[in-house]
KOLDREN-918470 format. One record per residue (C-alpha): residue number from 0; residue in one letter; x, y, z. Coordinates in steps of 0.05 Angstrom, whole numbers, plus 32768, in hexadecimal, padded with zeros to 4 digits. Layout:
REM residues N
   nr  rest  east  north    up
  NUM     A     X      Y     Z
...
END
This chain:
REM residues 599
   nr  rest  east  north    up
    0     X  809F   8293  7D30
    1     X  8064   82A9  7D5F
    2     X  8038   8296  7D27
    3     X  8053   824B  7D22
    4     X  8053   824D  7D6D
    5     X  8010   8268  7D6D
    6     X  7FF7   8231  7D31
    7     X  8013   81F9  7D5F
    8     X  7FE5   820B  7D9C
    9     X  7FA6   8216  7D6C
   10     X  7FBD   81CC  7D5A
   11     X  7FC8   81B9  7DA2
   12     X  7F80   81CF  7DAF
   13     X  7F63   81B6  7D7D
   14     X  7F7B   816F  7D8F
   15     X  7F6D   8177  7DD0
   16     X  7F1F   8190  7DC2
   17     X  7F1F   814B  7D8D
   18     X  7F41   8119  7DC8
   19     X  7EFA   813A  7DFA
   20     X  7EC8   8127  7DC6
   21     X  7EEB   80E3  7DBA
   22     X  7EF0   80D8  7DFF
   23     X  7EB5   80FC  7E20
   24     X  7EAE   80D1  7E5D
   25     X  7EFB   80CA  7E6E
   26     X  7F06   8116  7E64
   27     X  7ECF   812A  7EA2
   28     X  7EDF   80F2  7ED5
   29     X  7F29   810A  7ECD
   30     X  7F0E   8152  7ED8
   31     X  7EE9   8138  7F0F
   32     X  7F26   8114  7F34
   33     X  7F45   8153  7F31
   34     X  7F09   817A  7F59
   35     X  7F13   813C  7F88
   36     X  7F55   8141  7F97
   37     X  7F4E   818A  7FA3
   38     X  7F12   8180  7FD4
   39     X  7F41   815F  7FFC
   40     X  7F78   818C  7FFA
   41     X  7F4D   81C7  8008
   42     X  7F29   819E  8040
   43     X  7EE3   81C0  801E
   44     X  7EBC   817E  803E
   45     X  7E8E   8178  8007
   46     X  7E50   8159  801F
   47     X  7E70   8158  805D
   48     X  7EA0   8124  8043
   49     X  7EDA   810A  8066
   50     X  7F24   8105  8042
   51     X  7F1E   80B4  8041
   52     X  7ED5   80B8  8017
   53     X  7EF5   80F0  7FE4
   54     X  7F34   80C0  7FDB
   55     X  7F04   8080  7FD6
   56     X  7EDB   80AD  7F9F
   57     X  7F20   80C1  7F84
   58     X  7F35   8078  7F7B
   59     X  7EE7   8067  7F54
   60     X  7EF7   809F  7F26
   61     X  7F3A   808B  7F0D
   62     X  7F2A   8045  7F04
   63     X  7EE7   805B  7EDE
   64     X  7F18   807E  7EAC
   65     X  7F46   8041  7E9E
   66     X  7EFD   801E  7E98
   67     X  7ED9   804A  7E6D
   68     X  7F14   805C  7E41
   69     X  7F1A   8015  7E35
   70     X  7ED5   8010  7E25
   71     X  7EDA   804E  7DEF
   72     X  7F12   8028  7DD2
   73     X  7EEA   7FE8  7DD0
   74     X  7EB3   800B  7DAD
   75     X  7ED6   8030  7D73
   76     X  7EEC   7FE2  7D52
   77     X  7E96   7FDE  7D54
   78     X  7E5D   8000  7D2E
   79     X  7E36   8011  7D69
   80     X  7E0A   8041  7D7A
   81     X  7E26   8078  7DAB
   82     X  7DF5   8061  7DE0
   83     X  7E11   801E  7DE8
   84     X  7E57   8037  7E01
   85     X  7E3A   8066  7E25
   86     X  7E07   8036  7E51
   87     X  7E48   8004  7E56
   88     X  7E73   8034  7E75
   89     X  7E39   8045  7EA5
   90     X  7E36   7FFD  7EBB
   91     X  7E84   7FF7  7EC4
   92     X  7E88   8032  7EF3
   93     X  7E47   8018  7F14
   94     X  7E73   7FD4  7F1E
   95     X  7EB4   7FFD  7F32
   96     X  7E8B   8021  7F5E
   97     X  7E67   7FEA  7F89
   98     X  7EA2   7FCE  7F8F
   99     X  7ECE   8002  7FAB
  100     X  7E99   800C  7FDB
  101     X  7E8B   7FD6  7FEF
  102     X  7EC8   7FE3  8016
  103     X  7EC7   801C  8058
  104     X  7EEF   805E  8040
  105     X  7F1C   8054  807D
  106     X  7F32   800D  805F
  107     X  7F78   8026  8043
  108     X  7F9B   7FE2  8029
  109     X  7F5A   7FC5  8012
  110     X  7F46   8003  7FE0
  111     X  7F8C   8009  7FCF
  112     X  7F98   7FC3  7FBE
  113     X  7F5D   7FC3  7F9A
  114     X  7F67   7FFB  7F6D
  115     X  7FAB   7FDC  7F67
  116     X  7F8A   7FA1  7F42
  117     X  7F57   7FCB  7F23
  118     X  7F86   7FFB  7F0A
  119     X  7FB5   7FC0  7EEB
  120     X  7F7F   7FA1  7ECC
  121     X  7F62   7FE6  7EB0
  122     X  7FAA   7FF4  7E90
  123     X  7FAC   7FB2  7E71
  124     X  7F69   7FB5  7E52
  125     X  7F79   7FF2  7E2B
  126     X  7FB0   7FC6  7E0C
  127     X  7F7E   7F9D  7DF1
  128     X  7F3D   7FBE  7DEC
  129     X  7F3C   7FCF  7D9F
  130     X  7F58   7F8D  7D89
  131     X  7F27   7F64  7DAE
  132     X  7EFE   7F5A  7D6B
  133     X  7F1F   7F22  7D3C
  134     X  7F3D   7F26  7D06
  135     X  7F6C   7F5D  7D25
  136     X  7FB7   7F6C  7D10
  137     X  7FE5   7F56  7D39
  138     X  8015   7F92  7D1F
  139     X  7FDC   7FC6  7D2B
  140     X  7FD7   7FB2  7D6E
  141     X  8026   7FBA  7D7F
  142     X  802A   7FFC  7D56
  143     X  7FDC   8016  7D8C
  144     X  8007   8007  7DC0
  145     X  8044   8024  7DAE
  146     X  802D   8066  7D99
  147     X  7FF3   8065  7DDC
  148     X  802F   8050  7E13
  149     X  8053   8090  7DF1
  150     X  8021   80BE  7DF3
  151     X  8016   80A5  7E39
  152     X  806B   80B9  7E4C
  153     X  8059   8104  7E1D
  154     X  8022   810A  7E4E
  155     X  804A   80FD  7E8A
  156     X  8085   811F  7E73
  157     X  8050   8165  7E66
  158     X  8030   815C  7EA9
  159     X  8075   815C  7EC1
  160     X  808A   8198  7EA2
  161     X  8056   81C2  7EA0
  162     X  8053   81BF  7EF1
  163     X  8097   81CA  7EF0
  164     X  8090   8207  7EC7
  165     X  8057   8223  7EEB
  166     X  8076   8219  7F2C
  167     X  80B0   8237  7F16
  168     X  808E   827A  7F00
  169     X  806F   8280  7F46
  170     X  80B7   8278  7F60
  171     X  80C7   82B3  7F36
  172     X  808A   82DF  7F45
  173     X  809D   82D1  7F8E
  174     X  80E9   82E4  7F8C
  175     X  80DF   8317  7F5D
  176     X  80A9   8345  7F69
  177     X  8091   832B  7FAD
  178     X  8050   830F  7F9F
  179     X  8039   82DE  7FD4
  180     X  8028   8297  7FA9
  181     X  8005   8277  7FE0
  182     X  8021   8226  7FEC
  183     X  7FDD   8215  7FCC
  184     X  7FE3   822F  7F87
  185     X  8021   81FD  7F85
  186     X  7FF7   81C1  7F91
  187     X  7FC1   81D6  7F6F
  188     X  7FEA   81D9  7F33
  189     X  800A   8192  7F33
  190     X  7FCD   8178  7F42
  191     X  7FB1   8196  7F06
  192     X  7FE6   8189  7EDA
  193     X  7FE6   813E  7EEE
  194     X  7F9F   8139  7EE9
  195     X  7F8B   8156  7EB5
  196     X  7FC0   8172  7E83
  197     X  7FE8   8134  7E86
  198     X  7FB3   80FA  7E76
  199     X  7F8C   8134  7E44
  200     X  7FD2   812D  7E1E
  201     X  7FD5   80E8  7E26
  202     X  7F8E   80DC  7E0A
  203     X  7FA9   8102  7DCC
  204     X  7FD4   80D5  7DB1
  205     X  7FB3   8097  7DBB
  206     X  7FA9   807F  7D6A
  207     X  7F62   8087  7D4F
  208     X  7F4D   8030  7D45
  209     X  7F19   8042  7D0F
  210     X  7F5B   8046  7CEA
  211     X  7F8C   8015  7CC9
  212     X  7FD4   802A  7CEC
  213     X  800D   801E  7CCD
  214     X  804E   8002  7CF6
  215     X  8087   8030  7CFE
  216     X  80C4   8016  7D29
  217     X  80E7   8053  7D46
  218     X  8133   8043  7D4A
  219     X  812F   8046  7D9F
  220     X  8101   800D  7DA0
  221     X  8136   7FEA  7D66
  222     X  816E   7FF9  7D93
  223     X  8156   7FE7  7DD9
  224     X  8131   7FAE  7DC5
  225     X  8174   7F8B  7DA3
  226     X  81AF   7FA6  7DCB
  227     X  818C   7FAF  7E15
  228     X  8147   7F94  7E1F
  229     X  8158   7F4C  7E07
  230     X  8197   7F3D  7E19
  231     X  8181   7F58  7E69
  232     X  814C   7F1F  7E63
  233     X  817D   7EE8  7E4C
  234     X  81A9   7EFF  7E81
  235     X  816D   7EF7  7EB6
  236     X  815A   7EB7  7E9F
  237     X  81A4   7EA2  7EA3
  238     X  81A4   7EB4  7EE7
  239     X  8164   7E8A  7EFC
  240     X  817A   7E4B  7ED9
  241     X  81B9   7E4F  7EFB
  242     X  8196   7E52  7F3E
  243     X  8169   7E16  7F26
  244     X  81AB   7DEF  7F20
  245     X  81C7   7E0B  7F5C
  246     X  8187   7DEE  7F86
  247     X  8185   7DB5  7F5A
  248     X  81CD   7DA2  7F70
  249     X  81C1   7DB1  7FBF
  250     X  8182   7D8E  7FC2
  251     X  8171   7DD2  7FE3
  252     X  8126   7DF2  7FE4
  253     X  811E   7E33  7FBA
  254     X  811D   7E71  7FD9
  255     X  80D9   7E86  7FE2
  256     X  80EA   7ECA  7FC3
  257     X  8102   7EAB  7F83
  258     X  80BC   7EB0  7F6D
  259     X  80B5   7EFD  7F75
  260     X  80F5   7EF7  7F45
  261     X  80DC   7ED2  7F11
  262     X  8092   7EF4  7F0D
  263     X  80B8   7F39  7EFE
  264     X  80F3   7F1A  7ECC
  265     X  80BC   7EF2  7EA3
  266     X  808F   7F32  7EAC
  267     X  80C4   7F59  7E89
  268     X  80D4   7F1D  7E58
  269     X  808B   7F1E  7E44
  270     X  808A   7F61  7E3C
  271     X  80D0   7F64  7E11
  272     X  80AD   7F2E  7DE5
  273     X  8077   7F62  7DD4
  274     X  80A3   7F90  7DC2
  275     X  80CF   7F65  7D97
  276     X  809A   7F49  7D71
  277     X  809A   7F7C  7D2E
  278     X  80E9   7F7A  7D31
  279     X  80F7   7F33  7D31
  280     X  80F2   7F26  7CDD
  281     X  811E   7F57  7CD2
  282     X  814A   7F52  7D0E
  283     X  8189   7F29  7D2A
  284     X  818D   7EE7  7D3F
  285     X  8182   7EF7  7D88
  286     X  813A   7F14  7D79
  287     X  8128   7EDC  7D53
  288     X  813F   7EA7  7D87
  289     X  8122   7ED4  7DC6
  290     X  80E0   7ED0  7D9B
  291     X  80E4   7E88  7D8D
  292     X  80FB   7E6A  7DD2
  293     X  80E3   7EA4  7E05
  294     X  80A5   7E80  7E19
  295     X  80C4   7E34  7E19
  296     X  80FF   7E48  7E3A
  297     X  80C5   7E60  7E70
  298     X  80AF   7E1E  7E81
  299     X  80E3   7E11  7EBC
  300     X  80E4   7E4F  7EDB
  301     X  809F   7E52  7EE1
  302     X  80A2   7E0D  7EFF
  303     X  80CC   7E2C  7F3E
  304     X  80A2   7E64  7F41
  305     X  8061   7E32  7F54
  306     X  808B   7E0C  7F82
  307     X  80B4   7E47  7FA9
  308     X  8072   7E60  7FA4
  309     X  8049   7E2C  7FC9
  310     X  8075   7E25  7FF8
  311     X  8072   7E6F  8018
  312     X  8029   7E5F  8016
  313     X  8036   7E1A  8039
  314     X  8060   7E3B  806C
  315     X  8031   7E88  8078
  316     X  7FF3   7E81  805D
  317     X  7FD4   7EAB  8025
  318     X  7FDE   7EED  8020
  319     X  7FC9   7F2A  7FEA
  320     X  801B   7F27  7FD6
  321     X  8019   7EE6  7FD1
  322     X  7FDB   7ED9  7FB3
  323     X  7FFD   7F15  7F71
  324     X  8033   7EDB  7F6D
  325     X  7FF4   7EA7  7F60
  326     X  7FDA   7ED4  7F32
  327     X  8018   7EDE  7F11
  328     X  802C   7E9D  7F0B
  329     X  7FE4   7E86  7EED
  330     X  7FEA   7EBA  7EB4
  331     X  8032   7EA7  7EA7
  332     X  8021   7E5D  7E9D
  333     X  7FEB   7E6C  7E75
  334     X  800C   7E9C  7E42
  335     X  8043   7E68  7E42
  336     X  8019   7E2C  7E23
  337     X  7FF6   7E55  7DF8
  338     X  8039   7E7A  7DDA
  339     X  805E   7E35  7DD5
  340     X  802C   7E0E  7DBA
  341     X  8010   7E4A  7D89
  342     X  8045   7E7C  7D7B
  343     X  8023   7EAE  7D55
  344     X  7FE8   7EAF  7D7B
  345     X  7FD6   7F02  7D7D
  346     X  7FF6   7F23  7DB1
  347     X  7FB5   7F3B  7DD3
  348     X  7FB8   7EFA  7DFE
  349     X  7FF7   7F0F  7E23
  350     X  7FC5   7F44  7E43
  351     X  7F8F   7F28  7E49
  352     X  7F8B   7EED  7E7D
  353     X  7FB0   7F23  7EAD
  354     X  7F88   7F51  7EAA
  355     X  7F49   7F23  7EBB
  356     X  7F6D   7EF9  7EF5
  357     X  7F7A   7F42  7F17
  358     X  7F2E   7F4F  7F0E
  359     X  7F18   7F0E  7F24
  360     X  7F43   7F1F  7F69
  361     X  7F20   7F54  7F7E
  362     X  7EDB   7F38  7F83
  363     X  7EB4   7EFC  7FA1
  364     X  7ECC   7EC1  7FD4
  365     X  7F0F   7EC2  7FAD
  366     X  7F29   7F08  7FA7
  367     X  7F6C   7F0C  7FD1
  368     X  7F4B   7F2F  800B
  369     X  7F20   7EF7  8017
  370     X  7F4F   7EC1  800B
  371     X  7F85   7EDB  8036
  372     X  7F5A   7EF0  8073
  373     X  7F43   7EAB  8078
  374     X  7F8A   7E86  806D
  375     X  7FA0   7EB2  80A6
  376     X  7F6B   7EA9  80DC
  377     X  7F6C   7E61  80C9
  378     X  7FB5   7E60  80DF
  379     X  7FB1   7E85  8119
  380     X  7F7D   7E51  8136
  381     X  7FA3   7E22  811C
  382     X  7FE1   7E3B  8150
  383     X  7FAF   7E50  818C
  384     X  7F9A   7E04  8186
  385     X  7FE8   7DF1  818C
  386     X  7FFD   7E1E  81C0
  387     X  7FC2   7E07  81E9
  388     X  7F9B   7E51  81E5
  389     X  7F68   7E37  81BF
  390     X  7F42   7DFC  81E2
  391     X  7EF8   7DEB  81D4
  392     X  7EEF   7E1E  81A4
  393     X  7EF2   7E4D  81DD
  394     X  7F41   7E7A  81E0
  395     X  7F5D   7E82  8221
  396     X  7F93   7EA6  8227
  397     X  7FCF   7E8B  824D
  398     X  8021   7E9F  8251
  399     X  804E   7E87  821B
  400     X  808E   7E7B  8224
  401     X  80C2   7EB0  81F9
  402     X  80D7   7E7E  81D1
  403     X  80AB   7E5C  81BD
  404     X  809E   7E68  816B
  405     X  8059   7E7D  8171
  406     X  8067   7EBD  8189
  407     X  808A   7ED3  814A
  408     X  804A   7EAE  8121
  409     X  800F   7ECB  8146
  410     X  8034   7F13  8142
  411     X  803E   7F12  80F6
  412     X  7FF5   7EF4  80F3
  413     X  7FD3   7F2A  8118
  414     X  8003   7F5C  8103
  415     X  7FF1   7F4D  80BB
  416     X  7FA5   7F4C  80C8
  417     X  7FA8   7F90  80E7
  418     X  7FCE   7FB7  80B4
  419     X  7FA6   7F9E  807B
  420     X  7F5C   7FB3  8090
  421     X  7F4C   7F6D  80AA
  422     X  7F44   7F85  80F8
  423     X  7F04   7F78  80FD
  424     X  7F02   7F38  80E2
  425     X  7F34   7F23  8114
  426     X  7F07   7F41  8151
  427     X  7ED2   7F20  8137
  428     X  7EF6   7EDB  8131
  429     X  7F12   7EE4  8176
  430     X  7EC9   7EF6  819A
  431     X  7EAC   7EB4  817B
  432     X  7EE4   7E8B  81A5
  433     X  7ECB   7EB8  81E4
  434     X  7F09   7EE9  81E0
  435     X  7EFB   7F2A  81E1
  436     X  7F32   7F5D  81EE
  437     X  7F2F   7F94  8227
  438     X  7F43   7FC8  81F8
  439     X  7F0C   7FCB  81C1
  440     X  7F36   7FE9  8192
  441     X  7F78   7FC2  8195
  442     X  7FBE   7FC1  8173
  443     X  7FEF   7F91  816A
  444     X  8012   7F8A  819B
  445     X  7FE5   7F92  81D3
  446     X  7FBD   7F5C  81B0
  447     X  7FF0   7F2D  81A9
  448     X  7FFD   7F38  81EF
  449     X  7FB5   7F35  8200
  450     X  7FB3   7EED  81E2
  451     X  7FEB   7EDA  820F
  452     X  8030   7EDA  81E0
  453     X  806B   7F0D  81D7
  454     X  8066   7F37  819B
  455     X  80A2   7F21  816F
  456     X  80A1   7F42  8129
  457     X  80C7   7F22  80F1
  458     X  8109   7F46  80F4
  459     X  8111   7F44  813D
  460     X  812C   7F06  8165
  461     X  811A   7F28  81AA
  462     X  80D2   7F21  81C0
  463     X  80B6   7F6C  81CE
  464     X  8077   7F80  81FB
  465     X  804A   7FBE  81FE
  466     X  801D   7FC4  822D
  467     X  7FE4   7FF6  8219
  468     X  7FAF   801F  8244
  469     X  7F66   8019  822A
  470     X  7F49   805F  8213
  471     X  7F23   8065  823B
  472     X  7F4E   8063  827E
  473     X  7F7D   809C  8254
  474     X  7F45   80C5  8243
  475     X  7F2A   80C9  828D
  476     X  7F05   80FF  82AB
  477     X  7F4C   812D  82CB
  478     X  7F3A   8153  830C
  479     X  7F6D   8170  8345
  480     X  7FA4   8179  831F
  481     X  7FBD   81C0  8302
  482     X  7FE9   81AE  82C4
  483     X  7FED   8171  828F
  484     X  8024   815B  825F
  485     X  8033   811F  8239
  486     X  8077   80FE  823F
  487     X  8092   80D7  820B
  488     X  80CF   80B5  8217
  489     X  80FC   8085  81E6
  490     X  813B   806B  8206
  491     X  8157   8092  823C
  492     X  8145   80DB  8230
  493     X  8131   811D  8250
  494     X  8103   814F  8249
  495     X  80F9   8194  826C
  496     X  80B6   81AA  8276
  497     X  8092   81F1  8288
  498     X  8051   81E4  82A6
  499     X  802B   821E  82BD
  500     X  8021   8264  82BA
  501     X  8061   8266  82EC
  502     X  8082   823C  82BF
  503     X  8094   8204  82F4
  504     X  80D0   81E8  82E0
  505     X  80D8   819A  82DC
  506     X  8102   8168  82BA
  507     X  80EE   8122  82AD
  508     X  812B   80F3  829E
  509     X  8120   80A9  828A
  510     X  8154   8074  8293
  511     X  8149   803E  826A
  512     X  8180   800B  8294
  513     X  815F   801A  82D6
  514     X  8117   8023  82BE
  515     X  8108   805F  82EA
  516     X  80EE   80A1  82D4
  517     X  810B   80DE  82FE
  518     X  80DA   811E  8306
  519     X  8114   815A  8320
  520     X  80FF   819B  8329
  521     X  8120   81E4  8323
  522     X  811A   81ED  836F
  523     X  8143   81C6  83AB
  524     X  80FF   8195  83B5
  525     X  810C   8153  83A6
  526     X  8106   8123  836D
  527     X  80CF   80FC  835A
  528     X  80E2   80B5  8346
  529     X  80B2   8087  831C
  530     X  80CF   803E  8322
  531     X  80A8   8028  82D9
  532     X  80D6   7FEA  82D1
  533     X  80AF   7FD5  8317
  534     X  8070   7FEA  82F8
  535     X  8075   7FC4  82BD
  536     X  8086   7F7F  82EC
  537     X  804E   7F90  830E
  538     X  8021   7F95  82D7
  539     X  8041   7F56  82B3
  540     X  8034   7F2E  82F2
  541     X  7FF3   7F44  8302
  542     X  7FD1   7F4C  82BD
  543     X  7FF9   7F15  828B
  544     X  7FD8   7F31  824D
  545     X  7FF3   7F69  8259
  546     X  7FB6   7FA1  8264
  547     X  7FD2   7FE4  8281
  548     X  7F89   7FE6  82AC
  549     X  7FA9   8006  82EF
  550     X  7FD1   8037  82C9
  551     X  7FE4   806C  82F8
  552     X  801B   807F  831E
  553     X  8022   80B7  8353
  554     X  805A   80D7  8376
  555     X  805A   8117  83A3
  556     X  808A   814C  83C2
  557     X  807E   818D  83E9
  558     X  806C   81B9  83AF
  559     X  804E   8183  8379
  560     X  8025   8144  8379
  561     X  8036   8122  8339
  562     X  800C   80F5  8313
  563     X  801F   80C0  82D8
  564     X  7FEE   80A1  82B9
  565     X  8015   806E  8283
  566     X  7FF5   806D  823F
  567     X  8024   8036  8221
  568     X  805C   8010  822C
  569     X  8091   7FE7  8204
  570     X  80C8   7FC0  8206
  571     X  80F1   7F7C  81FE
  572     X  80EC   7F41  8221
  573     X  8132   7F25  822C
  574     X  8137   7EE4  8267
  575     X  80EF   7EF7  8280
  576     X  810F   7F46  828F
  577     X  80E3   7F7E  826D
  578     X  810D   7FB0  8258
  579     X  80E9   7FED  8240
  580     X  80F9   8011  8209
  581     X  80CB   8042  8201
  582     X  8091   805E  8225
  583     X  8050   808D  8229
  584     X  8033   80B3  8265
  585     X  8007   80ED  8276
  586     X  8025   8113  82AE
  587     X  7FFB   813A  82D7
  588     X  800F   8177  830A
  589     X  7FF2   8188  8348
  590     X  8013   81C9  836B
  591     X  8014   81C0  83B6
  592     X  8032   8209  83BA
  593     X  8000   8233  83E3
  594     X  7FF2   8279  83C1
  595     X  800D   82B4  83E2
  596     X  7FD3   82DE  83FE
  597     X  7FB9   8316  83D8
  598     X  7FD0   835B  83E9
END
């Protein structure tokens, strides 16, 4: 037994030393994602790096290995020399590379989204990569994928396990004999396991394409194809032509979400037809009729899913989620006309167009980012022009009324624009109408404010306000005052505080109803009230746009002179009342006590 067991790990090894000299160049950038992700982990600041650039070099290397493994594959249907691979895999990750930066480290949805699309279109080409050179089978191509997608779920499945297993045995080290495993062994390990262990396995069992392969159907594939997979697709496409009638009938509009719907069912019906393909000879009626009518039986669908569609865009602008919809929708009708009016064409066209429309969207005047930053600062002048902010080219703000619909527009606009790394673009589109905010650094809602409306996000049919202090008014110079703590306060609440080496005793109580914030201490002196409904009238009246630029409140007793200086403020807006919900403050603490004289 330990010699079989033994045999099967020589084997293991040996496959795994073959799968590093097949794939060289995929092997080390794996190895080196894993260093990456342990740089930041350990915070070791390599080249005095921050987390953001090792995550940004993180995201290069993995998309480098889809690239270059796809190359490899490419290259073994082709008698080149080794050199030739080699130089192209140099020039993809030079192309990865410029353009992932191109892009600042600290740009979160923009890298993401882009190795999104990258990442798709990486997976997709190693569909296709060996059967790119004609004449290729159409049967050897099903039978690559079906044996490199399940050496892909073996890899998974080992990463899996063998962290579990590992982990485990610390467990037991720890309970049993007391050894300290530090937290960090733990990560270390999954992060090893997923990095490299699972996609070295994977790599294994991905066929050899200097070879002819011949198709074997496991019974699974048999089974879920005829009895699940196809008859869940019929069932889907029931349901959408029964909503076509049902619009048809009211003379209604299509929901604009119908067309997320249909991009995943015909997603998974395209999909299903791959994996029918080999089965449908041999196979029931169903397969052969899914085969034969799948892609006309499209035609309609697809139909609602340009118009719901166009008219989100009509209605909001472009946006990256809408723009994956466009894609979609483009790579569906294509597919469709070339599957109904050919067939048989090979099935390396299914992949294909996707994978170069989510390429083409991440580069150049017409990747998403572009696109939708300009549809949305194109409708937000459109809506300062009609609420009268926007005159002359030049913005000045002015008060809009609560409810008026251009509140909820502008704050889903800029909202949008400053989640998705497009802040600056906005500032910059804002100082060439003359607007330039007080607070360089703004958010939302003080920006919507700023502009003159009431910040009303999509789900809420209240108009809200919040009122922030610019930094530099929090981080003033503090001088005469002996203690400092923040209060936070959501709702009505209270806190006790201990300030001081005495440990004076205070409590700060907010009511929400009344707007006032109480200041009680342990002794009989009195309390300190803060009237902050009255301060935020004040500030509403006097500053409009809502900048918290005289920010301080004080209030003083015979033992304490109390200071709050209001970082930020917010609230709802119901009949012109602002009614806070939640606010920010640093208190500060002047003791008035004399010191006893010293013995």
């Amino acid at each position: 037994m330990m010699s079989n067991l033994l045999g099967r790990l020589l084997k293991l090894t040996d496959n795994l030393a073959e799968t590093a000299k097949r794939f060289p160049i995929p092997v080390g950038l794996m190895a080196l994602a894993f260093i990456t992700l342990l740089s930041v982990v350990h915070e070791w600041h390599l080249f005095g790096w921050s987390e953001d650039e090792f995550y940004q070099l993180y995201l290069l290397l993995v998309l480098s290995f889809f690239a270059v493994l796809a190359i490899d594959l490419f290259s073994e249907t082709r008698s080149w020399s080794p050199l030739l691979p080699l130089g192209l895999s140099a020039l993809a990750i030079l192309a990865i590379g410029l353009r992932i930066y191109s892009l600042s480290p600290t740009d979160d949805f923009q890298l993401w989204m882009t190795a999104m699309l990258l990442g798709g279109a990486g997976l997709l080409a190693l569909t296709f990569a060996g059967y790119l050179k004609s004449p290729s089978s159409a049967d050897e191509f099903w039978q690559f994928n079906l044996s490199s997608w399940t050496s892909a779920a073996i890899g998974l499945l080992a990463a899996v396990v063998s962290a579990s297993g590992l982990s485990a045995f610390y467990g037991a080290l720890e309970v049993l004999f007391n050894v300290d495993v530090d937290d960090d062994v733990y990560v270390d390990t999954w992060l090893f396991c997923f990095s490299i262990i699972g996609p070295w396995m994977a790599l294994t069992g991905i066929p050899q394409l200097s070879e002819r392969l011949a198709i074997s159907i496991p019974w699974v594939v048999r089974v879920l194809s005829t009895y699940f997979l196809v008859p869940l697709i019929i069932a889907y496409f029931g349901l959408i032509y029964a909503y076509i009638i049902k619009i048809a009938i009211d003379g209604a509009l299509p929901n604009g979400y119908v067309a997320t719907l249909i991009s995943v069912y015909a997603s998974m019906g395209v999909v299903t037809h791959l994996i029918v393909r080999p089965l449908v000879a041999e196979g029931p009626a169903l397969l052969r009729l899914f085969d034969r009518y799948f892609f006309p039986a499209l035609i309609v669908p697809l139909v609602l899913l340009v118009w719901a569609t166009k008219i989100r865009i009509d209605a909001y602008g472009f946006t990256e989620t809408r723009l994956i919809l466009i894609v979609f929708a483009i790579w569906l009708i294509t597919i469709t006309a070339l599957y109904t009016i050919r067939r048989k064409s090979h099935p390396r066209w299914m992949p294909i167009p996707l994978a170069a429309l989510l390429v083409l969207s991440t580069v150049g005047p017409w990747s998403f980012f572009s696109l939708s930053q300009n549809s949305q600062l194109a409708r937000l002048e459109s809506i300062f022009e009609q609420s009268g902010t926007l005159t002359n080219g030049v913005i000045k703000p002015i008060d809009i009324a609560a409810d008026d619909p251009a509140n909820r527009e502008v704050t889903s606009i800029v909202q949008y624009l400053m989640t998705t790394d497009k802040q600056e673009a906005l500032l910059a589109f804002l100082a060439e109408r003359n607007f330039r905010p007080e607070d360089p650094d703004p958010y939302t809602d003080s920006l919507v404010t700023a502009l003159g409306y009431k910040t009303l996000y999509r789900y809420s049919n209240v108009p809200s306000f919040n009122y922030g202090t610019p930094v530099q008014l929090i981080e003033a110079e503090i001088t005469g005052f002996d203690y400092l703590s923040t209060l936070r306060f959501y709702g009505s609440e209270s806190h006790t505080l201990r300030v001081g080496p005495d440990g004076i005793g205070l409590t700060a109580s907010f009511d929400d109803k009344s707007g006032l914030l109480t200041l009680k201490q342990d002794d009989a002196a009195p309390d300190l009230t803060f009237d902050i409904a009255a301060y935020v009238d004040a500030v509403s009246l006097q500053d409009p746009v809502g900048h918290l630029s005289a920010n301080t409140l004080t209030k003083s007793s015979k033992t304490i002179r109390a200071e709050l200086r209001v970082s930020w403020i917010s609230g709802i807006i119901e009949e012109d009342a602002r009614d806070i919900q939640s606010f920010e403050a640093i208190l500060l603490i002047e003791d008035l006590e004399p010191e006893p004289p010293g013995l």
